[in-house]
HTML snippet that shows the backbone in 3Dmol.js (N, CA, C, O; Angstrom):
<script src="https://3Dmol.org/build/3Dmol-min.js"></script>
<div id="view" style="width:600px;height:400px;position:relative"></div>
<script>
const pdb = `
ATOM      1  N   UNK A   1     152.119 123.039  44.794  1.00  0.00           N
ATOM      2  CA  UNK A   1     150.819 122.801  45.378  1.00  0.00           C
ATOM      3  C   UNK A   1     150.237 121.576  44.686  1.00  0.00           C
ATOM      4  O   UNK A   1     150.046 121.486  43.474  1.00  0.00           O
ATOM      5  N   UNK A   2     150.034 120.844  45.403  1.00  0.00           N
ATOM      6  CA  UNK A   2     149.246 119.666  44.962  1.00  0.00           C
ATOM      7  C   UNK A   2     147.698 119.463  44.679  1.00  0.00           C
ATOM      8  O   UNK A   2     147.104 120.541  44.695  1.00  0.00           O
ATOM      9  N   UNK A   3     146.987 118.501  44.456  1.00  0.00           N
ATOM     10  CA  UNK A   3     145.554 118.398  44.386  1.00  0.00           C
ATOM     11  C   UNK A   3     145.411 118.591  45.723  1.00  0.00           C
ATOM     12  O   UNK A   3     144.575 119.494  45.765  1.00  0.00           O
ATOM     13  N   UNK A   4     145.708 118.304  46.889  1.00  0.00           N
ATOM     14  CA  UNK A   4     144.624 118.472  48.242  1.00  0.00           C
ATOM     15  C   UNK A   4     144.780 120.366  48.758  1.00  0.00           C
ATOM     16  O   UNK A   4     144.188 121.047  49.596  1.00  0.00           O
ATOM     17  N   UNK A   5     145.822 120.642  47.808  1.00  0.00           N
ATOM     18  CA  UNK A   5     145.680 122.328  48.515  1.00  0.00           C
ATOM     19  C   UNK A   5     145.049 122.475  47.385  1.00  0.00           C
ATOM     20  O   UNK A   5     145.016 123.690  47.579  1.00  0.00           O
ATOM     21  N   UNK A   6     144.575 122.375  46.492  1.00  0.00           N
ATOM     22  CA  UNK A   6     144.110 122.707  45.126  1.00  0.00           C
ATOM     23  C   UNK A   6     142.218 123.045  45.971  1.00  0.00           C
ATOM     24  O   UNK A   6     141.424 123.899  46.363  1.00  0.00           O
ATOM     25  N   UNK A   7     142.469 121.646  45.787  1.00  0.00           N
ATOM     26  CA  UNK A   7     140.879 120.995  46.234  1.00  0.00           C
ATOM     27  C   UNK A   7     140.416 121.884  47.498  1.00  0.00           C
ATOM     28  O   UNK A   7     139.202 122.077  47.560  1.00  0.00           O
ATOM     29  N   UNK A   8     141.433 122.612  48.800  1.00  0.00           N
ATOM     30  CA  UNK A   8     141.645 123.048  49.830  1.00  0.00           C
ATOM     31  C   UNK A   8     141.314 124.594  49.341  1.00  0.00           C
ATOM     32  O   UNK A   8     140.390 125.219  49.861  1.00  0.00           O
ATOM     33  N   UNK A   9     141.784 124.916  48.750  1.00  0.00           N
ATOM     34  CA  UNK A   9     141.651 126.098  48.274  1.00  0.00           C
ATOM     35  C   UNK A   9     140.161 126.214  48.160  1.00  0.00           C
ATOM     36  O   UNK A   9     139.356 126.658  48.978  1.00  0.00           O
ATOM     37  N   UNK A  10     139.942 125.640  46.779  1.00  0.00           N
ATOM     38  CA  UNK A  10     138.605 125.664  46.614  1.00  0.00           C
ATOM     39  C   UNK A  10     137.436 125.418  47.518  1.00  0.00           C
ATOM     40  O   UNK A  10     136.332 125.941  47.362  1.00  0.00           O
ATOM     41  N   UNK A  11     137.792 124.495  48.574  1.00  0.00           N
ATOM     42  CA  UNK A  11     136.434 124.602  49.935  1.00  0.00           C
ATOM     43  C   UNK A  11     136.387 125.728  50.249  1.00  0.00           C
ATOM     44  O   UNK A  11     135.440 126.474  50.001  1.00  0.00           O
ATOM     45  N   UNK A  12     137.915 126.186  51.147  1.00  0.00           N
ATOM     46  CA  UNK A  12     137.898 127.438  51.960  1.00  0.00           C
ATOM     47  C   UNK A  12     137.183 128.924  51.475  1.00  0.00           C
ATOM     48  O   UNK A  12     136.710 129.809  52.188  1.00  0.00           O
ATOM     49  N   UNK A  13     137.296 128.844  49.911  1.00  0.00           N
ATOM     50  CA  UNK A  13     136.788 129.647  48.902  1.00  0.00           C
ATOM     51  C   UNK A  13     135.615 129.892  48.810  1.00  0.00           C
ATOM     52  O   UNK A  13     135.001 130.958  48.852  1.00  0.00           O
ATOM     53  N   UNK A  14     135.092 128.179  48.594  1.00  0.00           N
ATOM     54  CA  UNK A  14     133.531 128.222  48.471  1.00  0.00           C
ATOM     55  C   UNK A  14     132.826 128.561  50.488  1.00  0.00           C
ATOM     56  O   UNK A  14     131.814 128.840  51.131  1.00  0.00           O
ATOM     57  N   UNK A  15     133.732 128.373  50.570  1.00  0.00           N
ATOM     58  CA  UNK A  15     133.146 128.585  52.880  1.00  0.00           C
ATOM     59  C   UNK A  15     132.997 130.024  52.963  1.00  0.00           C
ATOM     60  O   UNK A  15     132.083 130.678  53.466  1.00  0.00           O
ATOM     61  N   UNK A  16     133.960 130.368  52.434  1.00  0.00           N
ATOM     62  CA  UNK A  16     134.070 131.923  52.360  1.00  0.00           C
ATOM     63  C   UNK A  16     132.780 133.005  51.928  1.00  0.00           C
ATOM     64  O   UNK A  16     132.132 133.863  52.528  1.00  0.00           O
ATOM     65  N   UNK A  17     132.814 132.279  50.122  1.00  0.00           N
ATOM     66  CA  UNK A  17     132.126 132.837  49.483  1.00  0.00           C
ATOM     67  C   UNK A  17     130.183 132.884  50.109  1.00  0.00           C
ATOM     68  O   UNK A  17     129.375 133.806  50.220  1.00  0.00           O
ATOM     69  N   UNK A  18     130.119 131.543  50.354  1.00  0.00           N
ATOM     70  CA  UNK A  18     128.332 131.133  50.656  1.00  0.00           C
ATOM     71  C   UNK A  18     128.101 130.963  52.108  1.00  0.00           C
ATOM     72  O   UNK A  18     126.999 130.839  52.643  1.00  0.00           O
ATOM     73  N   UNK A  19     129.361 130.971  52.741  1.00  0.00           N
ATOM     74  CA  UNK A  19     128.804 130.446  54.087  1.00  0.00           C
ATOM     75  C   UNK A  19     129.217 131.214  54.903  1.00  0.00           C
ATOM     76  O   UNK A  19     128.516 131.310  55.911  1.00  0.00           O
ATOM     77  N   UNK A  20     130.517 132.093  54.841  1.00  0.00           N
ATOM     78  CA  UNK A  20     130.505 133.500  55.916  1.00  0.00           C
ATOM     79  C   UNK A  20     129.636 134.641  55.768  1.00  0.00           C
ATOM     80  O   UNK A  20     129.440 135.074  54.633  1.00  0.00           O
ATOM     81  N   UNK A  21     128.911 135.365  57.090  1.00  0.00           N
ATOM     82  CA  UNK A  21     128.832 136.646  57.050  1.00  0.00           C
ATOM     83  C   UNK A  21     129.586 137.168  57.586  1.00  0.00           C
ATOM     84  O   UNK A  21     129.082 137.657  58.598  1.00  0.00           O
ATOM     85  N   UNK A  22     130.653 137.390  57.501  1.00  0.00           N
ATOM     86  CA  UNK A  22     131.701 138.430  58.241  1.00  0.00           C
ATOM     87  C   UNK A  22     131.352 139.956  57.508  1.00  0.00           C
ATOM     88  O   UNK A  22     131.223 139.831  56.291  1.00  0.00           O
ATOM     89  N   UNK A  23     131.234 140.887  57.836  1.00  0.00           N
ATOM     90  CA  UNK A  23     131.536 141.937  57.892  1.00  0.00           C
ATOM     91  C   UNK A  23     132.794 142.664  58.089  1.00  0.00           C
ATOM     92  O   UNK A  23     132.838 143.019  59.267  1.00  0.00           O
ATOM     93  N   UNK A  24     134.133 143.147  57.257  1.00  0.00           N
ATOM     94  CA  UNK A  24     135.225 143.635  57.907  1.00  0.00           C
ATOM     95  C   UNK A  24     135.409 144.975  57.134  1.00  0.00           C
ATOM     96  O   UNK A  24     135.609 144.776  55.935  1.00  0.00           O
ATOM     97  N   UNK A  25     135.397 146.026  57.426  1.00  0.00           N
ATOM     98  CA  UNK A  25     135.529 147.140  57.184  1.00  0.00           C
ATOM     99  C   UNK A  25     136.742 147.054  56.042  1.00  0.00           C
ATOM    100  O   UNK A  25     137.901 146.914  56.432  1.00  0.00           O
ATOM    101  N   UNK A  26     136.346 147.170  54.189  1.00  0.00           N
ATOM    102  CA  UNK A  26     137.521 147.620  53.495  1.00  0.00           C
ATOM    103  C   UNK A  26     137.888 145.754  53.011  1.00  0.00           C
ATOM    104  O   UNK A  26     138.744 145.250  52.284  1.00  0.00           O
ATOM    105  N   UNK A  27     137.036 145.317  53.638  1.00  0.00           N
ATOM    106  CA  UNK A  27     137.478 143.526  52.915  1.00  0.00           C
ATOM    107  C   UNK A  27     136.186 143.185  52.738  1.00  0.00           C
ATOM    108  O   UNK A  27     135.289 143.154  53.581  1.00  0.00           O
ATOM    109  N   UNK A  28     136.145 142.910  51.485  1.00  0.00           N
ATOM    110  CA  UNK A  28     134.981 141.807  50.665  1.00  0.00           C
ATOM    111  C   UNK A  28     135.086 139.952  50.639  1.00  0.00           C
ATOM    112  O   UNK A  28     135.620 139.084  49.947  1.00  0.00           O
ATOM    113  N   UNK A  29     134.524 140.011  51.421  1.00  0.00           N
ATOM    114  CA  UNK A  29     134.718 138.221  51.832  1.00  0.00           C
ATOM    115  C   UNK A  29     134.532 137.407  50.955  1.00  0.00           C
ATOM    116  O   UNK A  29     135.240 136.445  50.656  1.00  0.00           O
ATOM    117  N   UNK A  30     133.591 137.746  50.510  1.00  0.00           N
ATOM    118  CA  UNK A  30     132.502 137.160  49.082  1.00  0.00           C
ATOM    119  C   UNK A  30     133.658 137.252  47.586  1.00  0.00           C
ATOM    120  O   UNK A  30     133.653 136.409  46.688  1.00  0.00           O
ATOM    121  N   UNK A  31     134.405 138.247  47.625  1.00  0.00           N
ATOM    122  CA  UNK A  31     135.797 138.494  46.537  1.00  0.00           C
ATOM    123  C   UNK A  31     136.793 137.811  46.664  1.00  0.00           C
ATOM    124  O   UNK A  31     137.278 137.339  45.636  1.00  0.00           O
ATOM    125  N   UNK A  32     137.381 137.553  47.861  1.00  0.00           N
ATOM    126  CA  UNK A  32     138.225 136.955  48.375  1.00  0.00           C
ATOM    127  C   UNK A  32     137.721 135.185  48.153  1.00  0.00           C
ATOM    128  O   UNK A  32     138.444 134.249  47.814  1.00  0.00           O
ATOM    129  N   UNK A  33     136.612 135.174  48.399  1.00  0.00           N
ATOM    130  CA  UNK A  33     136.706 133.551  48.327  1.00  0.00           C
ATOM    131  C   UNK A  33     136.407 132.812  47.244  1.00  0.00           C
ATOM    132  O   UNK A  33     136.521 131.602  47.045  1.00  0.00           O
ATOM    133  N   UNK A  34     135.767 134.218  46.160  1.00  0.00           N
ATOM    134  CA  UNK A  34     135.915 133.673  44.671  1.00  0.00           C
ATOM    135  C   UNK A  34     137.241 133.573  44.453  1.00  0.00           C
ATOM    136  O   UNK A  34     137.579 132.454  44.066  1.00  0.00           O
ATOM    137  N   UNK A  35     138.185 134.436  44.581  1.00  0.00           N
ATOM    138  CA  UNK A  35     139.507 134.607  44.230  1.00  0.00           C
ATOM    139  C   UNK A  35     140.263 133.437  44.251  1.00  0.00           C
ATOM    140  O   UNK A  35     140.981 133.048  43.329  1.00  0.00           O
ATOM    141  N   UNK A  36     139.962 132.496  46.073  1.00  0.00           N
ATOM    142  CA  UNK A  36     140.502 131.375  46.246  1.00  0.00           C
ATOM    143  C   UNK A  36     140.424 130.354  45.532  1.00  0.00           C
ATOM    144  O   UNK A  36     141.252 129.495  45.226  1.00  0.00           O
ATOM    145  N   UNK A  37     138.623 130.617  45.114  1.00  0.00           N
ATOM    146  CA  UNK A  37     138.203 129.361  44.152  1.00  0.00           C
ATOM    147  C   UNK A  37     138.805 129.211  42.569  1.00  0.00           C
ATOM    148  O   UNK A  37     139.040 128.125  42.037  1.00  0.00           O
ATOM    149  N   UNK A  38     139.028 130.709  41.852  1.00  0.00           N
ATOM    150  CA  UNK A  38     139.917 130.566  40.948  1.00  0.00           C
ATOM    151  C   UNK A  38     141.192 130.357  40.925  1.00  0.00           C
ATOM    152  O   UNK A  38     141.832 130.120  39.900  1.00  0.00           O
ATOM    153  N   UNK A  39     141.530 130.411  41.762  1.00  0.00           N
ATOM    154  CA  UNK A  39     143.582 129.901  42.072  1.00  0.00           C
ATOM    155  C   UNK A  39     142.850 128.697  41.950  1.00  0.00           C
ATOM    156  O   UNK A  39     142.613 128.459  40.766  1.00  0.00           O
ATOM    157  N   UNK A  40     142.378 127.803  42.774  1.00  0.00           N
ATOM    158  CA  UNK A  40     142.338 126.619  43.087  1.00  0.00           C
ATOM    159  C   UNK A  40     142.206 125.724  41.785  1.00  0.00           C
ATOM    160  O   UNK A  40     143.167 125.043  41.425  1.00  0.00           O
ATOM    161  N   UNK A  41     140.862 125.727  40.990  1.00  0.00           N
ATOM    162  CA  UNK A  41     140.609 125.509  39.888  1.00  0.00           C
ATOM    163  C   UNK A  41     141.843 125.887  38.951  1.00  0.00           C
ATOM    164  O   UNK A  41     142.158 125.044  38.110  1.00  0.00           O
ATOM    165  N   UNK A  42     142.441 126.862  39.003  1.00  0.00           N
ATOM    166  CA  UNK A  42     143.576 127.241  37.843  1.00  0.00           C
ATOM    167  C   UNK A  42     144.714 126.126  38.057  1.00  0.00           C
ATOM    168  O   UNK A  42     145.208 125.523  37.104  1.00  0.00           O
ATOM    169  N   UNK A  43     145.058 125.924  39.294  1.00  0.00           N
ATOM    170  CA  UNK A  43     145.872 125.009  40.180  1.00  0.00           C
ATOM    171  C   UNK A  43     145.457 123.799  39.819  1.00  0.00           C
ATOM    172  O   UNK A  43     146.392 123.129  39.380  1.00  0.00           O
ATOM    173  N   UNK A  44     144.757 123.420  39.823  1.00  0.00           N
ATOM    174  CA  UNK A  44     144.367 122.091  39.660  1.00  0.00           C
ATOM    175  C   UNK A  44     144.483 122.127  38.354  1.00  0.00           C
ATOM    176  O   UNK A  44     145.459 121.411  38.129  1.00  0.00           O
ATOM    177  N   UNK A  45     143.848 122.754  36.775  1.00  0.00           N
ATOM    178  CA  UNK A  45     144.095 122.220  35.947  1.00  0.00           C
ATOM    179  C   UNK A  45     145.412 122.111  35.416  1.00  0.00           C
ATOM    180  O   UNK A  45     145.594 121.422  34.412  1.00  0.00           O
ATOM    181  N   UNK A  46     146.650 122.899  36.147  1.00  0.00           N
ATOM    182  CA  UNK A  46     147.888 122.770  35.882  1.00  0.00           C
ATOM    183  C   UNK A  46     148.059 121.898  36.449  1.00  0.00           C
ATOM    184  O   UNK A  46     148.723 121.175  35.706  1.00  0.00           O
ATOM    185  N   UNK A  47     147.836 121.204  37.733  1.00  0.00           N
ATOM    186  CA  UNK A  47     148.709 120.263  38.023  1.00  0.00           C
ATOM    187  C   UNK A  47     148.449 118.869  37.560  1.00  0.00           C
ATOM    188  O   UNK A  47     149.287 117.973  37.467  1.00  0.00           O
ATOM    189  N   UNK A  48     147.017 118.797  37.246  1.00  0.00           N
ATOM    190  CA  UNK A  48     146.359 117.821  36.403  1.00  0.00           C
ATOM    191  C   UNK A  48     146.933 117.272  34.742  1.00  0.00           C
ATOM    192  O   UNK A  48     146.900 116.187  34.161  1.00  0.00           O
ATOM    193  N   UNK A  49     147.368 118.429  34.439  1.00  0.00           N
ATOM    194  CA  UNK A  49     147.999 118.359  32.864  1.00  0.00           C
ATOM    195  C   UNK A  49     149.629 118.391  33.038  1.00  0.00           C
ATOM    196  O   UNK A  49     150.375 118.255  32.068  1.00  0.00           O
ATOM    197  N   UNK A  50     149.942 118.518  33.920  1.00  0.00           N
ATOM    198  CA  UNK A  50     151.412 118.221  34.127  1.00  0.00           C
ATOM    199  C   UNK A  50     151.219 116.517  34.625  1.00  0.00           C
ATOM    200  O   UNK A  50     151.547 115.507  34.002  1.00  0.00           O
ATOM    201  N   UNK A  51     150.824 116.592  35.440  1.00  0.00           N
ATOM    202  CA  UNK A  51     150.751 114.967  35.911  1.00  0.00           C
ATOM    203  C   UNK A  51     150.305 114.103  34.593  1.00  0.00           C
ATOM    204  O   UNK A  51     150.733 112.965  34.788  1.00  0.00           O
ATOM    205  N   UNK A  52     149.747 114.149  33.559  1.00  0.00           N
ATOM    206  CA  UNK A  52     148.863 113.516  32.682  1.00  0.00           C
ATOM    207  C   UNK A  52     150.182 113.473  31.474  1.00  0.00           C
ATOM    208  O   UNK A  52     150.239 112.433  30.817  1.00  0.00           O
ATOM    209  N   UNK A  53     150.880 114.201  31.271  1.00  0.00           N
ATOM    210  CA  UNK A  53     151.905 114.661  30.372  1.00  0.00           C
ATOM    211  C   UNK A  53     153.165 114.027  30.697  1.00  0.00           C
ATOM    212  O   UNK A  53     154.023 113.601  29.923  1.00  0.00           O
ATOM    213  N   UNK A  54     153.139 114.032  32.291  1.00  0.00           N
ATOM    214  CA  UNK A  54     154.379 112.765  32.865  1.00  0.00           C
ATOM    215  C   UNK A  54     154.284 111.471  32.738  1.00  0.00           C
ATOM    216  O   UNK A  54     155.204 110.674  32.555  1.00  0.00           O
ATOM    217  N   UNK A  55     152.913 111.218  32.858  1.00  0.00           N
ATOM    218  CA  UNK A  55     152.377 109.703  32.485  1.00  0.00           C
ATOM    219  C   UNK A  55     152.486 109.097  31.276  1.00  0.00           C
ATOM    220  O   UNK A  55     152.812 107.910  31.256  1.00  0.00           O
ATOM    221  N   UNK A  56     152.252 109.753  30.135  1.00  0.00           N
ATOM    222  CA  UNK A  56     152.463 109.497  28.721  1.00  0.00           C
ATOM    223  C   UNK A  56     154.110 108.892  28.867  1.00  0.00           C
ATOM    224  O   UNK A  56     155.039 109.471  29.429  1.00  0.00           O
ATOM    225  N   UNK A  57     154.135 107.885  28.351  1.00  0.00           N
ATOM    226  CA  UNK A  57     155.202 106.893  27.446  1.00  0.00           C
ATOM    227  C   UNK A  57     155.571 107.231  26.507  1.00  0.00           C
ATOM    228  O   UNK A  57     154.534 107.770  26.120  1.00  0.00           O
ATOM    229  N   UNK A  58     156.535 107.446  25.411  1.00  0.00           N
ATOM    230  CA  UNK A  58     156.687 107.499  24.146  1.00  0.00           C
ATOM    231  C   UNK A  58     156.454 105.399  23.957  1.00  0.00           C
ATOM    232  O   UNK A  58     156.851 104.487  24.681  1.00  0.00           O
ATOM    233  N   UNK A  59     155.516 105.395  22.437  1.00  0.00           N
ATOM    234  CA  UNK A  59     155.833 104.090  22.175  1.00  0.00           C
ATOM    235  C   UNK A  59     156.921 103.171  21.908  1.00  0.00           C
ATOM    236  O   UNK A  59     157.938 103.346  21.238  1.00  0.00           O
ATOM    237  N   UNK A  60     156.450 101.985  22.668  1.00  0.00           N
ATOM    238  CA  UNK A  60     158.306 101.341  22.020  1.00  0.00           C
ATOM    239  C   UNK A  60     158.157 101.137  20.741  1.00  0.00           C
ATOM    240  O   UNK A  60     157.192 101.152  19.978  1.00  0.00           O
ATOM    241  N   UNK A  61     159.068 100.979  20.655  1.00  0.00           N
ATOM    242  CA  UNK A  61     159.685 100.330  18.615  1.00  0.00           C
ATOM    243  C   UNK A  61     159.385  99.155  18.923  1.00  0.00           C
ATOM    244  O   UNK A  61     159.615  98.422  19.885  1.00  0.00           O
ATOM    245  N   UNK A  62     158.526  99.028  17.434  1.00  0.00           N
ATOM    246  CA  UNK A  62     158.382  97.930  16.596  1.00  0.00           C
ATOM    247  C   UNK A  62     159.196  96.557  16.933  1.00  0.00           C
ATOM    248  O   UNK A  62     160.367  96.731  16.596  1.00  0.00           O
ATOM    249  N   UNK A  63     159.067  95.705  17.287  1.00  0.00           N
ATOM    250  CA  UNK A  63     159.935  94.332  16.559  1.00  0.00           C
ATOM    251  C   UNK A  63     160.888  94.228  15.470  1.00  0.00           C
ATOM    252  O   UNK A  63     160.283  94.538  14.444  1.00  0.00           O
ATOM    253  N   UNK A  64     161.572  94.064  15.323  1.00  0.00           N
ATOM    254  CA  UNK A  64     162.190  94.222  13.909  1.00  0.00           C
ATOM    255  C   UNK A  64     161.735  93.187  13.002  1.00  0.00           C
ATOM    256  O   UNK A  64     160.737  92.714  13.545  1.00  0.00           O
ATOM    257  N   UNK A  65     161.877  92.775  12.250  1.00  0.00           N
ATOM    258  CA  UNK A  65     160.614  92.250  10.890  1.00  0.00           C
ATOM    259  C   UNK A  65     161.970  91.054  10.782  1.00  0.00           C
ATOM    260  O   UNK A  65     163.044  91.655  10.797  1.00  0.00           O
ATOM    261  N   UNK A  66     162.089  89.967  10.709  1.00  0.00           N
ATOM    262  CA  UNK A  66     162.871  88.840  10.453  1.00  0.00           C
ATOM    263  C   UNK A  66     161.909  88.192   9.410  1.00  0.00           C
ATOM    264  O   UNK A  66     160.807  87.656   9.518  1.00  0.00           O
ATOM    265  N   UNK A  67     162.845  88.475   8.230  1.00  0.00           N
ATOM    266  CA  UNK A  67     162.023  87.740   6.861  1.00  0.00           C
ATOM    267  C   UNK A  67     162.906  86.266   6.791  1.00  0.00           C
ATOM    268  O   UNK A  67     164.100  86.341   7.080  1.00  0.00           O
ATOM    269  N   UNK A  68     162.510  85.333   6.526  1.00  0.00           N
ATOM    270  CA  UNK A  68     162.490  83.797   6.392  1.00  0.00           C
ATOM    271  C   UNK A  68     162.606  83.636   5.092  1.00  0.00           C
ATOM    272  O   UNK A  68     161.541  83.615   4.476  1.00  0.00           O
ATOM    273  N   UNK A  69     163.874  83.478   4.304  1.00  0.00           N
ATOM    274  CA  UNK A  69     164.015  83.461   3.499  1.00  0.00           C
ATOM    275  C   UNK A  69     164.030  81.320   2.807  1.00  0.00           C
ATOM    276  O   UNK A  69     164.891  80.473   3.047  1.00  0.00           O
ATOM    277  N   UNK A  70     162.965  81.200   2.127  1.00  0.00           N
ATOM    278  CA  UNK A  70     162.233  80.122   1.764  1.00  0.00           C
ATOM    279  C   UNK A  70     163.073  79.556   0.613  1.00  0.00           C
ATOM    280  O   UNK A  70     163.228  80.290  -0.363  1.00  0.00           O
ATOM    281  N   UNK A  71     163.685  78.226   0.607  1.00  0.00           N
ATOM    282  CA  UNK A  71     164.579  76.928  -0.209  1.00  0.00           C
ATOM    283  C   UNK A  71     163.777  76.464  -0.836  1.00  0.00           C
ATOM    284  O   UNK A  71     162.986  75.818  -0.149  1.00  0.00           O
ATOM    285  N   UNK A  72     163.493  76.468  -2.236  1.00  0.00           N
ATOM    286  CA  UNK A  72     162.636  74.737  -2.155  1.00  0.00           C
ATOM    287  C   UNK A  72     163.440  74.229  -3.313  1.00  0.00           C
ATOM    288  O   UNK A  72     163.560  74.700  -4.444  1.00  0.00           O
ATOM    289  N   UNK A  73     163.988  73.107  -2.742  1.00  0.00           N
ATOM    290  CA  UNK A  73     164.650  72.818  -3.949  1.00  0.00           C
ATOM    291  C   UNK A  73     164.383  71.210  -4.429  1.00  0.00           C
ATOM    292  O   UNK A  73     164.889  70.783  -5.466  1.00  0.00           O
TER     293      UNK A  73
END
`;
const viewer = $3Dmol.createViewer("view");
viewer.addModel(pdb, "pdb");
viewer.setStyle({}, {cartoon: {color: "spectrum"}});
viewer.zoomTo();
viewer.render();
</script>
């Protein structure tokens, strides 16, 4: 699941939760669309910290140090 079902989740959740009155005998609408909104949010911060964790580089190495070894004669 990506960010737009993440993000998807969480509308349908919040539509659910504040903006239906459905009535269905034995189903809580208002439960159900918190429910969605916590997958969603949970979803997202996993996929957020996986993506962020792929991005990281290890640093390159150094230059190697070439010392100039100095004549004066």
């Amino acid at each position: 699941m990506g960010i737009g079902g993440c993000i998807g989740l969480i509308g349908l959740g919040a539509i659910l939760t504040f903006a239906v009155n459905l009535h269905i005998k034995g189903v809580n609408t208002d439960l159900i669309g918190l429910i969605m909104m916590a997958v969603g949010v949970i979803g997202l911060a996993a996929y957020v910290s996986i993506f962020k964790r792929r991005q990281m580089q290890p640093p390159r190495p150094a230059a190697p140090v070439v010392e100039v070894e100095e004549r004066n004669w």
